[in-house]
Each structure stands twice: as C-alpha cells, then as structure tokens.
DOVORO-296141 format. One record per residue (C-alpha): x, y, z; residue in three letters. Coordinates in steps of 0.25 Angstrom, whole numbers, m for minus. Example, Ala and Ser with C-alpha at 12.3 -4.5 7.8 and 13.67 -1.06 7.14 Angstrom:
PT       x       y       z   type
PT      49     m18      31    ALA
PT      55      m4      29    SER
! end
This chain:
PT       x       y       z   type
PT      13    m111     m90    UNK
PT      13    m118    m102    UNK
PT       2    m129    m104    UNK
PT       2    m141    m110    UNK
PT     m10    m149    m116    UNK
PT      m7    m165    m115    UNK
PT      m8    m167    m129    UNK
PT       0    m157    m134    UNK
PT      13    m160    m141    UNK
PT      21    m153    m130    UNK
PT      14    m160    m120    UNK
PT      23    m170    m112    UNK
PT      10    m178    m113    UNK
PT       7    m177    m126    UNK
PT       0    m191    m129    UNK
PT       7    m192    m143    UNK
PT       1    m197    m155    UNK
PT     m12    m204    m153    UNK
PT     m25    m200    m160    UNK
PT     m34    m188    m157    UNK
PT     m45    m195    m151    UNK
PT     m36    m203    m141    UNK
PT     m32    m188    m135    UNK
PT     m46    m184    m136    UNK
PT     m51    m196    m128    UNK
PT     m39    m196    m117    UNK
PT     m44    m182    m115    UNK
PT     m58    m186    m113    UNK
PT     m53    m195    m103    UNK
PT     m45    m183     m98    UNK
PT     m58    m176     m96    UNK
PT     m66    m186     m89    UNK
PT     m55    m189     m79    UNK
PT     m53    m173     m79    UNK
PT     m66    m173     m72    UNK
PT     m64    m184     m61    UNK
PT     m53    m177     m59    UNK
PT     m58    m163     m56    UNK
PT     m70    m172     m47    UNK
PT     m60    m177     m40    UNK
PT     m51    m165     m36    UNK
PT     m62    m159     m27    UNK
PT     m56    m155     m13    UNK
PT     m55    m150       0    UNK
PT     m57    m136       1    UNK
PT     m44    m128       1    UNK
PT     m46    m116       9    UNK
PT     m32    m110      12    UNK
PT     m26     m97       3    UNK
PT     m12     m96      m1    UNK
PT      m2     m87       0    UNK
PT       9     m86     m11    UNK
PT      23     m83     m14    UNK
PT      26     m86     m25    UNK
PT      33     m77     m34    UNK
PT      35     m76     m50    UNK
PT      43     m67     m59    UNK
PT      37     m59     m69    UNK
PT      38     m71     m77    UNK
PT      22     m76     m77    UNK
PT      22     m93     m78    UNK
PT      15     m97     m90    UNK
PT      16    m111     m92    UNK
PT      12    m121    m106    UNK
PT       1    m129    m105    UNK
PT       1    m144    m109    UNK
PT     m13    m151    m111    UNK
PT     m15    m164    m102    UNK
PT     m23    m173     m99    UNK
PT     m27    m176     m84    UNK
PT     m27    m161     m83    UNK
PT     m26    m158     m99    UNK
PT     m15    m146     m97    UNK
PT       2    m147     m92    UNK
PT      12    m138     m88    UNK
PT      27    m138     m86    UNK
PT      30    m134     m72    UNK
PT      46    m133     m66    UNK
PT      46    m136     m52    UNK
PT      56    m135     m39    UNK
PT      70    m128     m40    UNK
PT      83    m136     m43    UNK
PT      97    m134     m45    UNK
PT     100    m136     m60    UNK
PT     111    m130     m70    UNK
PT     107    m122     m81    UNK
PT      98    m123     m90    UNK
PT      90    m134     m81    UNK
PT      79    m130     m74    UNK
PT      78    m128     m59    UNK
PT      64    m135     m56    UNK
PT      60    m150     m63    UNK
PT      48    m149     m74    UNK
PT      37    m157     m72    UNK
PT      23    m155     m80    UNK
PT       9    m153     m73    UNK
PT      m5    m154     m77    UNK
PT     m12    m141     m76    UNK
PT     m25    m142     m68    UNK
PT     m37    m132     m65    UNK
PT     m43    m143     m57    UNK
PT     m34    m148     m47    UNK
PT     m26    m136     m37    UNK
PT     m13    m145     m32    UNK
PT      m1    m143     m39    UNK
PT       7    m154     m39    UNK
PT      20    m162     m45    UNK
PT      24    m177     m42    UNK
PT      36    m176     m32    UNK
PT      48    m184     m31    UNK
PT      42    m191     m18    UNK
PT      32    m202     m26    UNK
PT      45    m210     m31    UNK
PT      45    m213     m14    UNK
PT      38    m227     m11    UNK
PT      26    m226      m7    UNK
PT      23    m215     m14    UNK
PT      21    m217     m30    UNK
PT      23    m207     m43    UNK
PT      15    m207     m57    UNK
PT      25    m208     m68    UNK
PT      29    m195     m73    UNK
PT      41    m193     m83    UNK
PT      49    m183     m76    UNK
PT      52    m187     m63    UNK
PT      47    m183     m50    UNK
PT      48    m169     m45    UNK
PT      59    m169     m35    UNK
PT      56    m159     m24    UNK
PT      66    m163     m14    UNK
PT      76    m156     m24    UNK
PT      68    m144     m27    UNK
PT      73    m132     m18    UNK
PT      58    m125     m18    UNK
PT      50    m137     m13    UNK
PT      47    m133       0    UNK
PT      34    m143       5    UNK
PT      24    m137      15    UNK
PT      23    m140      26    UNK
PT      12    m148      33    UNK
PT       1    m137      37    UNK
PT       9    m125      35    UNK
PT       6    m120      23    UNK
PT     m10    m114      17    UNK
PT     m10    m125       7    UNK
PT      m7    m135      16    UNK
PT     m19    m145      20    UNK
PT     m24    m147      34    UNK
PT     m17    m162      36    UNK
PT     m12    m164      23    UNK
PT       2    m167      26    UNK
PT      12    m177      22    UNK
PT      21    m177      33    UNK
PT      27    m162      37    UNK
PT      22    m157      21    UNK
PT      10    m154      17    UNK
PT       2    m163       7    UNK
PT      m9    m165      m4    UNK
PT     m15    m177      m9    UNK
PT     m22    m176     m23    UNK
PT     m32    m188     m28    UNK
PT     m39    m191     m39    UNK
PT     m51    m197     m44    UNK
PT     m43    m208     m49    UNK
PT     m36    m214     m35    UNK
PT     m23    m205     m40    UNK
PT     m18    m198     m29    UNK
PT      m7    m188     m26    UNK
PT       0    m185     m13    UNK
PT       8    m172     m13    UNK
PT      16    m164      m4    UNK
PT      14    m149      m4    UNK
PT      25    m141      m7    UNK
PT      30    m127     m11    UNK
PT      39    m127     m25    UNK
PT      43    m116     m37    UNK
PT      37    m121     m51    UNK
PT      42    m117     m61    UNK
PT      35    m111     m74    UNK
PT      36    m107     m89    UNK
PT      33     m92     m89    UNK
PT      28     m81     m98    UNK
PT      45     m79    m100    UNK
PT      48     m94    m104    UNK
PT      54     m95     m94    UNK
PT      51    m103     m80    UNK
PT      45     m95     m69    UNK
PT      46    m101     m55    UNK
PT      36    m100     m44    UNK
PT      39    m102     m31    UNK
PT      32    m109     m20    UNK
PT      21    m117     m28    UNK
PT      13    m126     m19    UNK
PT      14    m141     m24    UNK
PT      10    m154     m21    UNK
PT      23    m164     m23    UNK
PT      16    m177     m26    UNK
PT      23    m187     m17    UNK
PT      13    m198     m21    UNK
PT       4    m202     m32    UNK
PT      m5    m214     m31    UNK
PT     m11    m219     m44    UNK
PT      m7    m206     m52    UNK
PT      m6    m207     m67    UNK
PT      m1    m195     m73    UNK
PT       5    m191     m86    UNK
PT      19    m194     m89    UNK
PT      25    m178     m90    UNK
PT      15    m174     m77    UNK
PT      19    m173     m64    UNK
PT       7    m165     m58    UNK
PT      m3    m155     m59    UNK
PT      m3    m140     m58    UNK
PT     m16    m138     m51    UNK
PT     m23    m123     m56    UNK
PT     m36    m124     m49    UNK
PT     m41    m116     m38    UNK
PT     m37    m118     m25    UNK
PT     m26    m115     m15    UNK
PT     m14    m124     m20    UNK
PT     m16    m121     m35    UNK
PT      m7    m116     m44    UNK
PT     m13    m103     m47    UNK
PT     m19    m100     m34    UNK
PT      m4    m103     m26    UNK
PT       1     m92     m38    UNK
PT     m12     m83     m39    UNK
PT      m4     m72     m34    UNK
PT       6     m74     m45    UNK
PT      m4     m74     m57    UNK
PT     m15     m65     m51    UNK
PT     m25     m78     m48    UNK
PT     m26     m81     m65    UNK
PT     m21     m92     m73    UNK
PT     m25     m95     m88    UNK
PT     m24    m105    m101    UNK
PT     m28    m106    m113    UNK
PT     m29    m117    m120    UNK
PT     m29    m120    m133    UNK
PT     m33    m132    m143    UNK
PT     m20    m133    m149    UNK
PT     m12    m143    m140    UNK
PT       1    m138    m146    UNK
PT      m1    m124    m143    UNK
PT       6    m119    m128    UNK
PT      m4    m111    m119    UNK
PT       1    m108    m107    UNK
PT      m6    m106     m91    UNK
PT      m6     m92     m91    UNK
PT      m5     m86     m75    UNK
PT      m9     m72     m71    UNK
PT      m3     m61     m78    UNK
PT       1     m70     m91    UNK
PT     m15     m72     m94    UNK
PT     m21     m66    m107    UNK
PT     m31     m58    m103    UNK
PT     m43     m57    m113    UNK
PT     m47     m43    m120    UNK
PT     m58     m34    m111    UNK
PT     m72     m38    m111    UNK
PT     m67     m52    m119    UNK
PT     m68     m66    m110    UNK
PT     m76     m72    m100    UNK
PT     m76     m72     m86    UNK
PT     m83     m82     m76    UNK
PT     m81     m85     m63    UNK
PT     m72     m95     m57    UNK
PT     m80    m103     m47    UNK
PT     m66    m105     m35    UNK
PT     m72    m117     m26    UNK
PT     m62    m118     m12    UNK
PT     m64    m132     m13    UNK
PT     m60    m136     m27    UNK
PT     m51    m132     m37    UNK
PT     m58    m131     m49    UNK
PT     m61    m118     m56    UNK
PT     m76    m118     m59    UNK
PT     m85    m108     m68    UNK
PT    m101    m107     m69    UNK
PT    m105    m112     m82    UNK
PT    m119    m110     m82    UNK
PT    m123    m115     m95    UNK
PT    m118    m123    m109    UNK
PT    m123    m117    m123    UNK
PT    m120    m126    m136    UNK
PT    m120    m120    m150    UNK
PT    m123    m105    m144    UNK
PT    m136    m113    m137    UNK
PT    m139    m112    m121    UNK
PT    m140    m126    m115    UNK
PT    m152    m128    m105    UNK
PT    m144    m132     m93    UNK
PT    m145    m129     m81    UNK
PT    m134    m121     m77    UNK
PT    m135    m127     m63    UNK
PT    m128    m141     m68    UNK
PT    m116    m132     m67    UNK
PT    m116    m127     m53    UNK
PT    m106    m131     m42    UNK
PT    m111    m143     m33    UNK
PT    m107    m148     m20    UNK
PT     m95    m137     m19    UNK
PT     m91    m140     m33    UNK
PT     m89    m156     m30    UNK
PT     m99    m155     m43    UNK
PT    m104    m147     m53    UNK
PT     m97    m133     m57    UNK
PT     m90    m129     m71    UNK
PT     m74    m133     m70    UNK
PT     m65    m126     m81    UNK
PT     m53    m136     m80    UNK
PT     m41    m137     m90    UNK
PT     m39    m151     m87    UNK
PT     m52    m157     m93    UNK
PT     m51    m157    m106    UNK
PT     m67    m160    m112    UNK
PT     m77    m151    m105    UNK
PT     m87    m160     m95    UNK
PT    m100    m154     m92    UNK
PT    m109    m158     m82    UNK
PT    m117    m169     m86    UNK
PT    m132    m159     m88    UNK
PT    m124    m151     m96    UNK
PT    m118    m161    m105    UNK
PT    m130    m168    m106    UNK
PT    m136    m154    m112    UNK
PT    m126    m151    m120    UNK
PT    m125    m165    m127    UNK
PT    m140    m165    m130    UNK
PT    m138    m151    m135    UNK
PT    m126    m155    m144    UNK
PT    m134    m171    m149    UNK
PT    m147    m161    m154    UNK
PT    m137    m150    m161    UNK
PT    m129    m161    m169    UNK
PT    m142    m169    m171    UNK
PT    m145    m158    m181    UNK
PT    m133    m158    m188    UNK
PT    m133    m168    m200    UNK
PT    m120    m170    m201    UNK
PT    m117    m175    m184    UNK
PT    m120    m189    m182    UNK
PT    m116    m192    m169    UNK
PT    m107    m204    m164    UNK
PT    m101    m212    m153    UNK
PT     m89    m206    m146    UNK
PT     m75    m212    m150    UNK
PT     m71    m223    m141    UNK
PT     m71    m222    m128    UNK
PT     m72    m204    m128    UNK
PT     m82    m199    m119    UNK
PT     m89    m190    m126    UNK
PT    m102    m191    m130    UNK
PT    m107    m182    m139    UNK
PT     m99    m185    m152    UNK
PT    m103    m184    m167    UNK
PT     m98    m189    m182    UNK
PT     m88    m180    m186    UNK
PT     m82    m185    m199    UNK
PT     m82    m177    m209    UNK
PT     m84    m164    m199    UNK
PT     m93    m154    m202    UNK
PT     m91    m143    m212    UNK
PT     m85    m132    m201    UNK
PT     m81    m142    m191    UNK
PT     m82    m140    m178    UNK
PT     m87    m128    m181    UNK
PT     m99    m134    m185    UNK
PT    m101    m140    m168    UNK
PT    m109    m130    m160    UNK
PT    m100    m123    m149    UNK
PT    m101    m125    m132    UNK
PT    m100    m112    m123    UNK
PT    m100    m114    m109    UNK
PT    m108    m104    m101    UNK
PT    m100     m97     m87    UNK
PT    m104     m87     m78    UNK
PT    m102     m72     m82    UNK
PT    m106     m75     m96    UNK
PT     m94     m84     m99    UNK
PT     m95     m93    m111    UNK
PT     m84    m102    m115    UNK
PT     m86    m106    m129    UNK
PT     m81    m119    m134    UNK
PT     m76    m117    m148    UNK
PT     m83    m129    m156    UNK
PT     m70    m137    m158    UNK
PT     m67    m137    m143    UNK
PT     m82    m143    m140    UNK
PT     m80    m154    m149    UNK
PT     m69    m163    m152    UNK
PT     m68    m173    m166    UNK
PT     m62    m186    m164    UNK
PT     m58    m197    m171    UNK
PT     m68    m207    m174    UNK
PT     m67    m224    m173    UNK
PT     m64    m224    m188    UNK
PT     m58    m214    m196    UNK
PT     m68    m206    m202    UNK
PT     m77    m207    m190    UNK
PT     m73    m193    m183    UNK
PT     m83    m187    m171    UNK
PT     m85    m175    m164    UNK
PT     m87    m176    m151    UNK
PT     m93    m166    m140    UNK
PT     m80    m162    m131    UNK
PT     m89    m161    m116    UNK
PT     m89    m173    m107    UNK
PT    m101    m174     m97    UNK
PT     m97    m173     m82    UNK
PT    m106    m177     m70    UNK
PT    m100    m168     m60    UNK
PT     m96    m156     m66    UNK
PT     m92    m145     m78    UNK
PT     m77    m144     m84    UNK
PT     m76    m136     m94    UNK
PT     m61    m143     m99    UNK
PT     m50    m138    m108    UNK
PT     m55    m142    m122    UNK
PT     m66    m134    m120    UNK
PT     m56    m121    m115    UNK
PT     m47    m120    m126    UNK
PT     m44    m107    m133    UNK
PT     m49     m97    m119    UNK
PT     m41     m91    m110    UNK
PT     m47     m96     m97    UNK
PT     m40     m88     m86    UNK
PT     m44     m92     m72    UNK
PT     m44     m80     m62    UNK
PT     m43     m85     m47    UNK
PT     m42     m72     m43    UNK
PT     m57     m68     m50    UNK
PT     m61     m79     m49    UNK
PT     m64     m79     m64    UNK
PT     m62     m88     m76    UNK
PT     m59     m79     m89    UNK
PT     m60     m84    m103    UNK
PT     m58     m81    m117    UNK
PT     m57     m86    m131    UNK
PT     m41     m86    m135    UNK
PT     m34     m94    m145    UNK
PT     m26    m101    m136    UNK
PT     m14    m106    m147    UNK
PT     m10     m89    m144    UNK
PT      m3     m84    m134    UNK
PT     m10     m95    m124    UNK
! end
C-alpha cells in the first residue's frame, strides 16, 4: 500500500504554497490534537477472536503512503465491486488516513445524504454500497465482531466519538477493498469488515478523505481481520523526503534486517485499547543517561494513563511531562555553554518551548545539536538523527531564524510520533508480539 504524507506534492492534501513555518505549526497543532485524540479513543474491552476468509493471490498488497495531517499518513483504497467497461475500474476510489491508533475501519456511505442524518464535505462522492455486489451488512448479533446491543435496526452498528463532540455512526458490513500490489496492479480482498458511516455529527475532515484505515490492535483492525494473509506483520518506513513513495509493507513483502543487526522490543497488546505500546525505560541526551525515573513511563490505571505509544499519526514526539521537564533542563545547561546559542521566544503562536537563535547556523549545523535516543526493553535504542530532534524555522524578521527542540510535553502519556521515526524500518509483529527496528534509508526500496 502506497503511503502519502500530506504535504507532499502527490498528496491530494497538499497544502500548496505557504511558508515552511505555517506547515511546521499546522503539524504542532496536528500533534496536540493527535494526543486528545488517542485519550479519547480509550474503549470497552473487545474480547471476541476472528475467524477469516479472506483470500489473496500471490500478489502481496503494497500500498503508497501519503503524509496527513489528523492521522499524518493516507492511502488509496478501491472499494465494492461494479459493473464497468474496460478500462474502468470495478470498485470506487476513495482516500483513507492510516491509523495505528484507532482499530475501525471505515468509509462515509451513501446513507448520510438521508435527512436527519448529515455528511462532511468530501470531494468524491459518497460510497454507494447499495450498488456494490460485495456489500453484505451483518447481521445484528450473528457475527464475532458484532457488539452485544449495538444494532441499527436488523445490522450491526458502531458509533465512533471524539474528543471534539464529532461523532460517527456506522453500520458494520462485509466488502472486498481493493489495493495496489507488489505487481502494480490492484489486489482485491474479500470480505473486509467496515464501518459504512451513515452519519457524522460535527465531523471535519479533509477534502480528498473519506475515512480511516484503523491499524491498531484489536479484533476489527485491518491487520488483525487479515493476520492470516500477512503472517500477523505489517511495516513502514518513513522517510524525510516528502516526495519520495514508501509504501505499508504486509507479511511476506517486509525487508527483513541482516542477522544479529536491529532491535527488538516487546509489544505491550492491551484487550481494552488499541494502541501499540513499548517500555521505554529511560531517555539519554548527547550519549548522557537522564536521571529519571523509569517508572513515569509504566502503564496506569489499565493503560487510561501513562505507557509509551509508537503512533505514525503524531507527528512531534510528547513525553511525559517529568521526562520533558528533565530533558529541557538537560538541554538549557548544554546550550548554556555554548557561546554561540542565545536562546529565544518561539515563533508566533508554536508550542514549543525550547528554541534557540539560529541565524547564521553553526559551522556543522545540525550536526553541531547533541542527538536523543530513547531507551526500550531488550536493549533497544532508537536514536534520533540530530536533524529529526530539532527543527529550524523561520523567524519574525528575516534574518531572525531559530531552532527549536522538536518534543512537546504531555500530561498523560509517551508518543514517540513520526518525525522522530523516520529513516527505521519499524515492523510491527502481532504474532510475536514484537516491535523490530532498524536504521534504513527510507528514499530506497521503502
């Protein structure tokens, strides 16, 4: 599956041409609502297993990535099966957000043009599933990811609400979706569980997306309906060049690191929430061990708090408020003693705190700025490369550039978000329970 970042030129959402610093803050903003989001998607404990039968060539789906901005990443799905002369295609295309932190997949269905219900504006109409021959609701109660009295009339139903008073009311339903595949060509799998949104009350979404593609861990996730198909592993790599394809990479397709190379950590799977978390258990800044208490990181209150989220839907890393706090301190006495680093307000309205004069850079750059490396379980250090731990933005006048520390602080938990990813292969294994990563150039091969 190809992905898409938002602000790439091949992104339907591309923002056009406004300054750096505009992107930079509207994915600050991203971030911040990222994590209301990911507090807000906490829910009931889904305890039922799923049986699948679905079937694929040997063709493996490899979909682009687009970056986004609610959940940073989009990909192009075909959906439904319809009579059309050649060389049309037999499904409608629709683009969906990518997301490791919600489970629903979903589309917005032909339904919400019917009063009362209401539609957000999208570009492409609708999905009209009344006219696909593969959309087959389910029937209330008679299926395993059916919820006990959640039922609109004889068919199953899942409501989806946000933080923000947005809400989504879907009708559950079996449907092929069609992907790009490791051919070119589009492969189809059958018998997809999805939500059909009916209705959605006080949604905003972007103008090419119509719904998400939900990738975390839980019974009605993508990769868990199609674990069988893909041996319970999907990947990315993401790269810092926005106009270079990576793609989400399923089973058999995934590059696998070299012997002995890579890290492992375990993947924390909690019933009740979809989220994929990892026990970091401790931050070091230029090469030097923080003193913090690795138990800021635990799990609390069955993961309602605390914990470490990997998310490719946040863009800026947040740590947890005693681990930001030691890591700005850490940073104001290491910059203190450097001539050249004055420091400075943040520009505008950005929220983030730690920011420095950067006009002329130094000599090396930032190469000059010591690197971040997060401490997992197993020995597992993910290090941030020195350009994706800062950023430089433009400054009120011209002249006036800063650099800013890319980490936000959060109050309730860790998310380690996609800035601070790029150039690993991260592949997530259900199956083990693992997380692997390793360093790669992500514009190759991706």
């Amino acid at each position: 599956m190809g992905l898409i970042h938002i602000h790439s030129p091949a992104s339907p959402l591309y923002p056009g041409n406004i300054s750096y610093t505009e992107k930079i803050r509207r994915l600050v903003n991203q971030s911040a609502a990222r994590a209301q989001h990911l507090d807000s998607t906490i829910s009931s404990a889904l305890n039922t297993h799923i049986n699948t039968n679905q079937t694929m060539t040997n063709d493996l789906i490899r979909p682009k990535l687009q970056f986004q901005l609610i959940a940073t990443y989009i990909i192009q799905v075909g959906l439904g099966t319809f009579d059309a002369a050649f060389p049309a295609d037999p499904f409608k295309s629709f683009y969906l957000y990518i997301d490791t932190g919600s489970s629903l997949v979903w589309n917005l269905c032909e339904d919400c043009q019917k009063p009362p219900n209401e539609c957000f504006h999208t570009k492409a109409p609708p999905y009209p599933n009344s006219q696909s021959k593969s959309y087959k609701p389910l029937p209330c109660g008679r299926h395993p990811l059916c919820k006990p009295g959640q039922c609109v009339g004889d068919f199953c139903s899942q409501d989806i609400t946000y933080v923000s008073g947005s809400a989504i009311r879907t009708i559950l339903a079996g449907e092929t979706f069609h992907f790009l595949s490791t051919s070119g060509q589009t492969e189809p799998i059958e018998g997809i569980v999805f939500g059909c949104a009916y209705d959605a009350k006080n949604t905003q979404y972007d103008w090419e997306v119509s719904g998400v593609l939900g990738l975390g861990y839980a019974p009605n996730s993508f990769p868990v309906q199609i674990s069988n198909l893909i041996q319970g592993a999907f990947s990315f790599c993401l790269c810092r060049d926005l106009h270079t394809t990576t793609y989400l990479r399923f089973g058999a397709d995934i590059p696998q690191p070299p012997p002995g190379s890579g890290s492992v950590t375990p993947l924390v799977l909690l019933q009740d929430i979809p989220y994929y978390y990892v026990n970091l258990q401790g931050i070091s800044v230029d090469e030097q061990r923080l003193q913090i208490d690795p138990s800021v990181f635990a799990i609390r209150k069955q993961g309602q708090e605390g914990g470490c989220v990997m998310d490719n839907g946040s863009t800026f890393t947040s740590l947890i408020r005693p681990a930001y706090d030691a890591v700005i301190a850490f940073l104001e006495n290491y910059f203190s003693k450097i001539h050249d680093f004055v420091r400075a307000p943040s520009p505008s309205d950005l929220k983030l705190d730690l920011c420095y004069k950067w006009s002329p850079p130094p000599p090396l750059g930032f190469e000059d700025l010591p690197p971040i490396t997060f401490h997992f379980e197993n020995n597992a250090n993910l290090e941030i490369a020195h350009e994706d731990g800062f950023i430089e933005l433009d400054g009120d006048t011209p002249g006036n550039e800063v650099m800013c520390l890319a980490i936000m602080p959060n109050d309730v938990r860790t998310i380690i978000g996609s800035l601070q990813q790029a150039n690993y292969r991260f592949i997530y294994d259900l199956n083990g329970r693992q997380l692997k990563f390793t360093p790669e150039d992500c514009d190759k091969n991706s």
